[in-house]
Jmol script that loads the backbone (N, CA, C; Angstrom):
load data "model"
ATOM      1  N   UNK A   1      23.429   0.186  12.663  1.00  0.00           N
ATOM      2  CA  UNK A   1      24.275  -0.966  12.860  1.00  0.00           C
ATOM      3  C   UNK A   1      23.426  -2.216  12.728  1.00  0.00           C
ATOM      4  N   UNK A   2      24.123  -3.429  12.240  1.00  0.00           N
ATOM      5  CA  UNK A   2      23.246  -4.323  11.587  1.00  0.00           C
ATOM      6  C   UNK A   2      24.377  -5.892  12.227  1.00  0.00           C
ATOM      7  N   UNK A   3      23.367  -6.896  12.939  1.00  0.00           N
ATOM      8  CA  UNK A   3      24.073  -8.065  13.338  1.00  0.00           C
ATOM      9  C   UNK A   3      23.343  -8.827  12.733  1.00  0.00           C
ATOM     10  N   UNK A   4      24.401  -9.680  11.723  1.00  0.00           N
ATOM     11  CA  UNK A   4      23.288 -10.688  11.530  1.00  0.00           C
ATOM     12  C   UNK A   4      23.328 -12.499  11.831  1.00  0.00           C
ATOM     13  N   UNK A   5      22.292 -13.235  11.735  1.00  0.00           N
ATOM     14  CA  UNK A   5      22.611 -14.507  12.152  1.00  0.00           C
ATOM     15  C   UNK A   5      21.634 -15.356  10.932  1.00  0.00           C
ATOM     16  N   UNK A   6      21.852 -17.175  11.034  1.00  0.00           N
ATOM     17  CA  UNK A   6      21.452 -17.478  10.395  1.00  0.00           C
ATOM     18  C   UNK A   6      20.520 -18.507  10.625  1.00  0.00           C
ATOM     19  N   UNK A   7      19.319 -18.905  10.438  1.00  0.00           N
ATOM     20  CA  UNK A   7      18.377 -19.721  10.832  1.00  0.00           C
ATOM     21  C   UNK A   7      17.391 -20.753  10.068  1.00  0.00           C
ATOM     22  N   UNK A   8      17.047 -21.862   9.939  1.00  0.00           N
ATOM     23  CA  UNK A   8      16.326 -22.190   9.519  1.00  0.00           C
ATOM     24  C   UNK A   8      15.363 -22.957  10.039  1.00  0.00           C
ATOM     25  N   UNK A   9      13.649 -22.804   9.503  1.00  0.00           N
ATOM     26  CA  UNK A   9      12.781 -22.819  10.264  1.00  0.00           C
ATOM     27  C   UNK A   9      12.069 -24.446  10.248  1.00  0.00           C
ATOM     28  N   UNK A  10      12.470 -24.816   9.295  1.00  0.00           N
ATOM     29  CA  UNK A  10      11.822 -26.043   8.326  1.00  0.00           C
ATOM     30  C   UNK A  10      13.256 -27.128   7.814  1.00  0.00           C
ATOM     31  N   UNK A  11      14.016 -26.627   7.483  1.00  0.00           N
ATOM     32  CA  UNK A  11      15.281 -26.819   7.173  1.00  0.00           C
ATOM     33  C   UNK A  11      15.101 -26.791   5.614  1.00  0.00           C
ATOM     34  N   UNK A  12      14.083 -26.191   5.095  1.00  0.00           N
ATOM     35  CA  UNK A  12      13.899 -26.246   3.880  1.00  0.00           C
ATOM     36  C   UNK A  12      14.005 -24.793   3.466  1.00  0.00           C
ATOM     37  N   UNK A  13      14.063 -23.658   4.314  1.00  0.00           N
ATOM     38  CA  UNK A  13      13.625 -22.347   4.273  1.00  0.00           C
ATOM     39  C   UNK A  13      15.194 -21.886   4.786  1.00  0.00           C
ATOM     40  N   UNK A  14      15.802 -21.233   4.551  1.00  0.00           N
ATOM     41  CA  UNK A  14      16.915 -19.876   5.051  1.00  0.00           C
ATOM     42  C   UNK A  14      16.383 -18.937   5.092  1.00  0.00           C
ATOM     43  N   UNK A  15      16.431 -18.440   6.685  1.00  0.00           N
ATOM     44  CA  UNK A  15      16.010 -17.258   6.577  1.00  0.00           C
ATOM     45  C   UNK A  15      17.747 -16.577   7.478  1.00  0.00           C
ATOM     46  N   UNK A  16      17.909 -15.296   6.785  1.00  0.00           N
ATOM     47  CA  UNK A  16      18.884 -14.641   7.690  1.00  0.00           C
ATOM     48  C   UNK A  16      18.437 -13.731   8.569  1.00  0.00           C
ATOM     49  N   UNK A  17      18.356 -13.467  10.021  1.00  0.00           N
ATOM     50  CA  UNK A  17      18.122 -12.528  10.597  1.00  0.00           C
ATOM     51  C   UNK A  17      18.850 -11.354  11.660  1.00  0.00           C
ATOM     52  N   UNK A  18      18.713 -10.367  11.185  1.00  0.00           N
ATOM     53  CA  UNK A  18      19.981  -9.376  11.464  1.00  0.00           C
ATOM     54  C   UNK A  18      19.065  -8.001  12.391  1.00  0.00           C
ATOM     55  N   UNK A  19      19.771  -7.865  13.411  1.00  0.00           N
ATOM     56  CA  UNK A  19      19.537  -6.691  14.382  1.00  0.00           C
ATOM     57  C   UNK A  19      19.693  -5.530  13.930  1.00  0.00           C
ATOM     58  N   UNK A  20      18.503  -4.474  13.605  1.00  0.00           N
ATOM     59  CA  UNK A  20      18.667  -3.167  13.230  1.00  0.00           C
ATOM     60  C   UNK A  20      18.124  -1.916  14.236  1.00  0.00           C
ATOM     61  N   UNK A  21      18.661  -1.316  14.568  1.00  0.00           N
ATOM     62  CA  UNK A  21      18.486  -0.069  15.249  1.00  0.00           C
ATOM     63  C   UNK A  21      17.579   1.385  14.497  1.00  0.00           C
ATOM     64  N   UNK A  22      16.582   0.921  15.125  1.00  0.00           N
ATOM     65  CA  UNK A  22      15.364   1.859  14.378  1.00  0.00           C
ATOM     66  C   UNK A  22      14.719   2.856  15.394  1.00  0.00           C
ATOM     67  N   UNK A  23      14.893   4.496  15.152  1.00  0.00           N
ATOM     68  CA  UNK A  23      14.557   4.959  16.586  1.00  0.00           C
ATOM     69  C   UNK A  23      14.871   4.192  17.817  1.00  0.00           C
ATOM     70  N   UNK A  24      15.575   4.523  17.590  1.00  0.00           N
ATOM     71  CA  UNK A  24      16.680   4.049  19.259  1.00  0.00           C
ATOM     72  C   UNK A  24      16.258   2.641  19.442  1.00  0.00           C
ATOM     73  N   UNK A  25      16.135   1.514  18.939  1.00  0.00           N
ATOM     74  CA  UNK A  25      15.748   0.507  19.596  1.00  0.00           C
ATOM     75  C   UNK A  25      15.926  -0.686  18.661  1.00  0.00           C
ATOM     76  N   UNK A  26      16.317  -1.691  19.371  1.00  0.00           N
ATOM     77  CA  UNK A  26      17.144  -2.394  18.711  1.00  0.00           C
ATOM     78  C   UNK A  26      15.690  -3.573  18.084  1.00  0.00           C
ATOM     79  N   UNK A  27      15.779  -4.099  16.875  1.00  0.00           N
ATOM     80  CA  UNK A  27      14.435  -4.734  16.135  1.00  0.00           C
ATOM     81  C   UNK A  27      15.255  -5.769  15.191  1.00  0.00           C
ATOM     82  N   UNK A  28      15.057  -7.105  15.403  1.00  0.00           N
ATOM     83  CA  UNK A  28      15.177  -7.890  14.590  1.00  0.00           C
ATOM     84  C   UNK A  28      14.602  -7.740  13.574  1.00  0.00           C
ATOM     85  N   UNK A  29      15.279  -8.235  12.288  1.00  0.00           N
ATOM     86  CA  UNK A  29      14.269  -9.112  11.072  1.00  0.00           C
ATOM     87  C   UNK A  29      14.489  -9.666  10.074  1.00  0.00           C
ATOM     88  N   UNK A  30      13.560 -11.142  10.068  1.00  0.00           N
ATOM     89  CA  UNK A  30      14.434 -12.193   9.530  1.00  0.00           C
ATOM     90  C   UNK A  30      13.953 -12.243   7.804  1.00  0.00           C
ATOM     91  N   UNK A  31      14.804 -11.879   7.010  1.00  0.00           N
ATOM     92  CA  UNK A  31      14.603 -12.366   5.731  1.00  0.00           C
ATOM     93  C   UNK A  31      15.014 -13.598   4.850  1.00  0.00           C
ATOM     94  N   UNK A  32      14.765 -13.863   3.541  1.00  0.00           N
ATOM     95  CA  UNK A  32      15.401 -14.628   2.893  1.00  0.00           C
ATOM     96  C   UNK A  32      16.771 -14.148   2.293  1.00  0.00           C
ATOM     97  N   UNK A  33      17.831 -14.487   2.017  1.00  0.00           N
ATOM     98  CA  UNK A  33      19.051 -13.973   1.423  1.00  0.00           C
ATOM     99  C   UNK A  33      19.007 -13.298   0.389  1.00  0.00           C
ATOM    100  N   UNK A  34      18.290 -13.813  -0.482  1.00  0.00           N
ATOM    101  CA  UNK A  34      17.945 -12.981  -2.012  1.00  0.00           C
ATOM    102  C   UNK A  34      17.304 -11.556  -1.634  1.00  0.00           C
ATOM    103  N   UNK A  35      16.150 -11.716  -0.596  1.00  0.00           N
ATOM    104  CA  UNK A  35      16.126 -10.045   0.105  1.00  0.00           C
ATOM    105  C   UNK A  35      16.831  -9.433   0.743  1.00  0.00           C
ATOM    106  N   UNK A  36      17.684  -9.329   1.369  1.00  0.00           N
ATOM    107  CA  UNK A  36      18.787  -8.911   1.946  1.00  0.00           C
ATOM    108  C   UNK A  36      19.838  -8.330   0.829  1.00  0.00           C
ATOM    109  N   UNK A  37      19.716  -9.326  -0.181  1.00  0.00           N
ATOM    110  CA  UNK A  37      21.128  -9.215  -1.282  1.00  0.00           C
ATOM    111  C   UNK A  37      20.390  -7.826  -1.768  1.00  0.00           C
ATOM    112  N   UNK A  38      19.382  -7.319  -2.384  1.00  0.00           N
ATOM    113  CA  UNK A  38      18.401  -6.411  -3.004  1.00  0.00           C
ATOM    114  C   UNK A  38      18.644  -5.124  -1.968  1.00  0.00           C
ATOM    115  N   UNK A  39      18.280  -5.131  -0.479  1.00  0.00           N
ATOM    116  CA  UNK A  39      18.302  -4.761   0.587  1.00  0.00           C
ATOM    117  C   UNK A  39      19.222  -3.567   0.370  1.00  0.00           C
ATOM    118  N   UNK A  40      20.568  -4.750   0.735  1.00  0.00           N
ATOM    119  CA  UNK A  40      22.098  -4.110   0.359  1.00  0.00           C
ATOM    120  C   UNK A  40      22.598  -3.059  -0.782  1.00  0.00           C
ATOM    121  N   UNK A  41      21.906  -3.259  -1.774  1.00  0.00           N
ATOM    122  CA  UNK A  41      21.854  -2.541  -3.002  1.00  0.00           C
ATOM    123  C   UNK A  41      21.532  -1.876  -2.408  1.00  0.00           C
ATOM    124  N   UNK A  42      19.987  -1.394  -2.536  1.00  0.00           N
ATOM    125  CA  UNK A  42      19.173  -0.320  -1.836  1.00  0.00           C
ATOM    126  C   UNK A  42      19.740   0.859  -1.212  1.00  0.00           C
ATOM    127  N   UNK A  43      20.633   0.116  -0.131  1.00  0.00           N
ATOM    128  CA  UNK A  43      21.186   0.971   0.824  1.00  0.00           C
ATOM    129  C   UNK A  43      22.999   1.631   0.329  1.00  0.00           C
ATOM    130  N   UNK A  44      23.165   1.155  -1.044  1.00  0.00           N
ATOM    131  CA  UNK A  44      24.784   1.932  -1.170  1.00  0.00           C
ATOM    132  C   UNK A  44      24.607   3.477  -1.191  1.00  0.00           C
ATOM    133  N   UNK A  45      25.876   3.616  -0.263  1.00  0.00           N
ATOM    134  CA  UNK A  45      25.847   4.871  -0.312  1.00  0.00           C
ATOM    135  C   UNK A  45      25.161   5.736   0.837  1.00  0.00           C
ATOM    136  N   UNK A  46      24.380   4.757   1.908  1.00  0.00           N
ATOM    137  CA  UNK A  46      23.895   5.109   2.631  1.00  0.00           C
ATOM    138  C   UNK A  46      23.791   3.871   4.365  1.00  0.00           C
ATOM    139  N   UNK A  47      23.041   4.432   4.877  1.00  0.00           N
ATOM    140  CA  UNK A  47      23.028   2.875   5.785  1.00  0.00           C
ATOM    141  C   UNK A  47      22.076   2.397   5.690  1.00  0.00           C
ATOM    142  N   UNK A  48      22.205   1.027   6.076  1.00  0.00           N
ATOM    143  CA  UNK A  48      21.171  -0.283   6.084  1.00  0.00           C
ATOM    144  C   UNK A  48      19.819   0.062   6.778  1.00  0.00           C
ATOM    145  N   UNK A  49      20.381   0.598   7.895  1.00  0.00           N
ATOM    146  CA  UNK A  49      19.646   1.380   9.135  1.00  0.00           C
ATOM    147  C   UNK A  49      18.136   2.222   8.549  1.00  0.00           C
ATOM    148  N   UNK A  50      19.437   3.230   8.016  1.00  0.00           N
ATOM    149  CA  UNK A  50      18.322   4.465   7.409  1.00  0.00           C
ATOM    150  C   UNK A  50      17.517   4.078   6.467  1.00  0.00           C
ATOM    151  N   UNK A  51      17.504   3.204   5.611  1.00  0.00           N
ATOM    152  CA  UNK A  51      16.667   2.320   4.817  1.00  0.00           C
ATOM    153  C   UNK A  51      15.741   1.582   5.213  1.00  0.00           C
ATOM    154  N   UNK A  52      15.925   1.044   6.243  1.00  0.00           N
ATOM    155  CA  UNK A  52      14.544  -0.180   6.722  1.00  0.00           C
ATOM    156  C   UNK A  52      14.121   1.205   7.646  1.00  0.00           C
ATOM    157  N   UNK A  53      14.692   1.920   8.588  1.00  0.00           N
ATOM    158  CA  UNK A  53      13.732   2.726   8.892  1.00  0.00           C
ATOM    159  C   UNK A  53      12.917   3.910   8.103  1.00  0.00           C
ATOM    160  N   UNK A  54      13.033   3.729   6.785  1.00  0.00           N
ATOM    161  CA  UNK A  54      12.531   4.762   5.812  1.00  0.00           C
ATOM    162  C   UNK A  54      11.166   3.930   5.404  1.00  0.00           C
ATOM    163  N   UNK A  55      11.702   2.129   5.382  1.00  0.00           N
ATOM    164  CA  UNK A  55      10.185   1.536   4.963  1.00  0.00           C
ATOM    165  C   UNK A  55       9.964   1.135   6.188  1.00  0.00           C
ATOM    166  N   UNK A  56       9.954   0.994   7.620  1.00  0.00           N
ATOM    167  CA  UNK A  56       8.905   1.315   8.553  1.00  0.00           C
ATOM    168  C   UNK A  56       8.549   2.851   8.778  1.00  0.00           C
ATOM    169  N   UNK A  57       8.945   3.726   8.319  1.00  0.00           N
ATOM    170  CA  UNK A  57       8.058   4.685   9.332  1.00  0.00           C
ATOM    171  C   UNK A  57       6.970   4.632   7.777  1.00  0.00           C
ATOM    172  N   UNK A  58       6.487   4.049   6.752  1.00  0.00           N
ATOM    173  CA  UNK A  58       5.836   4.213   5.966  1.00  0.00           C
ATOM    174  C   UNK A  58       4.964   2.886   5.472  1.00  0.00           C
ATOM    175  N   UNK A  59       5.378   1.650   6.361  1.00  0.00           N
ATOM    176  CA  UNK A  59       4.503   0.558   6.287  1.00  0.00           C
ATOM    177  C   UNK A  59       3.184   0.327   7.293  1.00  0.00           C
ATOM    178  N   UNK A  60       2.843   1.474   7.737  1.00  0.00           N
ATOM    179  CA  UNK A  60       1.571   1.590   8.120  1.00  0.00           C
ATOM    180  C   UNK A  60       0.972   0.108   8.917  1.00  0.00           C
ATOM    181  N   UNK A  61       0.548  -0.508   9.117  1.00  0.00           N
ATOM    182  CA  UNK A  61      -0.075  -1.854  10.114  1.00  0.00           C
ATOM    183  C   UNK A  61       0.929  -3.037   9.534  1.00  0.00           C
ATOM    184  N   UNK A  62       1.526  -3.092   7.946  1.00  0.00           N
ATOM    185  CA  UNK A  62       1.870  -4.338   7.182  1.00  0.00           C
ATOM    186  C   UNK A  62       3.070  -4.718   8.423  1.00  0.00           C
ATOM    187  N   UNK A  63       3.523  -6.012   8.434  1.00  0.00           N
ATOM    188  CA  UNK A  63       4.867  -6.263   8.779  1.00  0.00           C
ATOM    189  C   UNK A  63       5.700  -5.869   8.722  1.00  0.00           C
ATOM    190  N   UNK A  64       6.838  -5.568   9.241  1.00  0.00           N
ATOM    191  CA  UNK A  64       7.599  -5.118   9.065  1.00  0.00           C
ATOM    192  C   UNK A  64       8.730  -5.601   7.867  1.00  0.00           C
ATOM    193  N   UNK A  65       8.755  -7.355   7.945  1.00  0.00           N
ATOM    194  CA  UNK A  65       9.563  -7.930   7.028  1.00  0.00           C
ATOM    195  C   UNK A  65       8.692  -7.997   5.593  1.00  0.00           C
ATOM    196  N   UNK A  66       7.483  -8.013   5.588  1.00  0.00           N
ATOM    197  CA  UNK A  66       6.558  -8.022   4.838  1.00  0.00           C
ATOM    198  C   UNK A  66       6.672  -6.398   3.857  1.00  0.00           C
ATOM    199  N   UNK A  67       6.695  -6.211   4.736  1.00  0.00           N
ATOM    200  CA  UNK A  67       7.076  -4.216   4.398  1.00  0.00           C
ATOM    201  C   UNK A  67       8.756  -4.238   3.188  1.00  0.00           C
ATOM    202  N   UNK A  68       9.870  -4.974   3.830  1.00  0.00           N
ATOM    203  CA  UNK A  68      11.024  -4.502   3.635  1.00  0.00           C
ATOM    204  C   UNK A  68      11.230  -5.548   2.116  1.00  0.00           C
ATOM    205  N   UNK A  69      10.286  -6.698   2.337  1.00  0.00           N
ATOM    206  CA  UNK A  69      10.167  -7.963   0.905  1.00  0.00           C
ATOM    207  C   UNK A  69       9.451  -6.973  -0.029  1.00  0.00           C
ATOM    208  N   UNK A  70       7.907  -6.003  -0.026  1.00  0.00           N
ATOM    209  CA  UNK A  70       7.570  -5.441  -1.141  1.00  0.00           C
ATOM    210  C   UNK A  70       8.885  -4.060  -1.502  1.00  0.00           C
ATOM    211  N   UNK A  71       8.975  -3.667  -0.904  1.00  0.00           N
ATOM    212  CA  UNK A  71      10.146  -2.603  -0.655  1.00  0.00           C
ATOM    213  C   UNK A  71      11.184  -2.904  -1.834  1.00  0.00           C
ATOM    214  N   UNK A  72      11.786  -4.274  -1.787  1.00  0.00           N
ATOM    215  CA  UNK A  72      12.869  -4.827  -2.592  1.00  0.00           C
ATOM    216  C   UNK A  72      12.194  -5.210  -3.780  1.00  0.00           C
ATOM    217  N   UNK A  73      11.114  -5.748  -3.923  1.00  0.00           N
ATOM    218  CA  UNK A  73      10.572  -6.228  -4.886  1.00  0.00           C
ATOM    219  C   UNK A  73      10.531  -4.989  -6.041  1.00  0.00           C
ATOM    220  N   UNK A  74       9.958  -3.585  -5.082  1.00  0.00           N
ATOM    221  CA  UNK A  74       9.478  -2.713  -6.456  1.00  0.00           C
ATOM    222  C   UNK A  74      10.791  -2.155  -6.638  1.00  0.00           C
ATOM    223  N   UNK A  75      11.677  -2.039  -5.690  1.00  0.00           N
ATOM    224  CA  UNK A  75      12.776  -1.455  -6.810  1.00  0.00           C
ATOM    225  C   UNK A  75      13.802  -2.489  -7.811  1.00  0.00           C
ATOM    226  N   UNK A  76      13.589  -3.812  -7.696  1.00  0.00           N
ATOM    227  CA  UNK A  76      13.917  -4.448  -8.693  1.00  0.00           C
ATOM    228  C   UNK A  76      13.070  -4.372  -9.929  1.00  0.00           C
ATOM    229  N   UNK A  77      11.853  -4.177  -9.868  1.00  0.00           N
ATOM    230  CA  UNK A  77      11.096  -3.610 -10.872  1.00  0.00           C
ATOM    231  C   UNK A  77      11.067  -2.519 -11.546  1.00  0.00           C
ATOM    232  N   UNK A  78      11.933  -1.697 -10.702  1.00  0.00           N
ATOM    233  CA  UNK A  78      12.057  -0.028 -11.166  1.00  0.00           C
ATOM    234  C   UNK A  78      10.899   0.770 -10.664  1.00  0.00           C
ATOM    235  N   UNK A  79      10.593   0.335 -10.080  1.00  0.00           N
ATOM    236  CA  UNK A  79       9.024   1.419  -9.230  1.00  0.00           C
ATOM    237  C   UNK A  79       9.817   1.809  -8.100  1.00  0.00           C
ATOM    238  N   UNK A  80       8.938   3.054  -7.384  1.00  0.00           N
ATOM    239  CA  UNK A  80       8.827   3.481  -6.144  1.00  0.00           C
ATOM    240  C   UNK A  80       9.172   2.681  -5.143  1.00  0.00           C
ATOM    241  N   UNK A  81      10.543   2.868  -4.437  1.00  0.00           N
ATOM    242  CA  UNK A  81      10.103   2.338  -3.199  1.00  0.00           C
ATOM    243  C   UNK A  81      10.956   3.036  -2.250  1.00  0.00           C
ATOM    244  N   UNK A  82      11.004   3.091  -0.707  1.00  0.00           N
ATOM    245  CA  UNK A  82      11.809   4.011   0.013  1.00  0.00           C
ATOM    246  C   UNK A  82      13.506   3.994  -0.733  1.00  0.00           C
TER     247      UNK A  82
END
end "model"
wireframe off; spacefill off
backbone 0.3
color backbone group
């Protein structure tokens, strides 16, 4: 399950940040919209959920949002990614 809200840090920056439930526990994280939009793809057919927890249990020390931005990046590229 996924809540999301909207924020900006600078007023120059949007970031959206949405509540995800990862091993039982509820974890913010704030992206840009264009990642999220990628995100969403990612996840048809499946949940949002099971997706960001597929690239944390495999982002090792990186960030977590840092984790879920390369994540989107390589499958817009067509590479590997959870």
């Amino acid at each position: 399950m996924t809540h999301a809200s909207l924020f900006c840090k600078d007023h120059s920056e949007v970031l959206i940040k949405r509540s995800v439930n990862l091993s039982g526990h509820a974890t913010s994280l704030a992206l840009e919209p264009e990642f999220w939009a990628v995100l969403d793809r990612m996840a048809e057919g499946g949940s949002l959920a099971a997706l960001i927890g597929g690239i944390d249990d495999g982002r090792g020390e990186q960030p977590l949002a840092s984790a879920c931005r390369v994540a989107a990046l390589k499958w817009v590229e067509g590479r590997d990614a959870p």
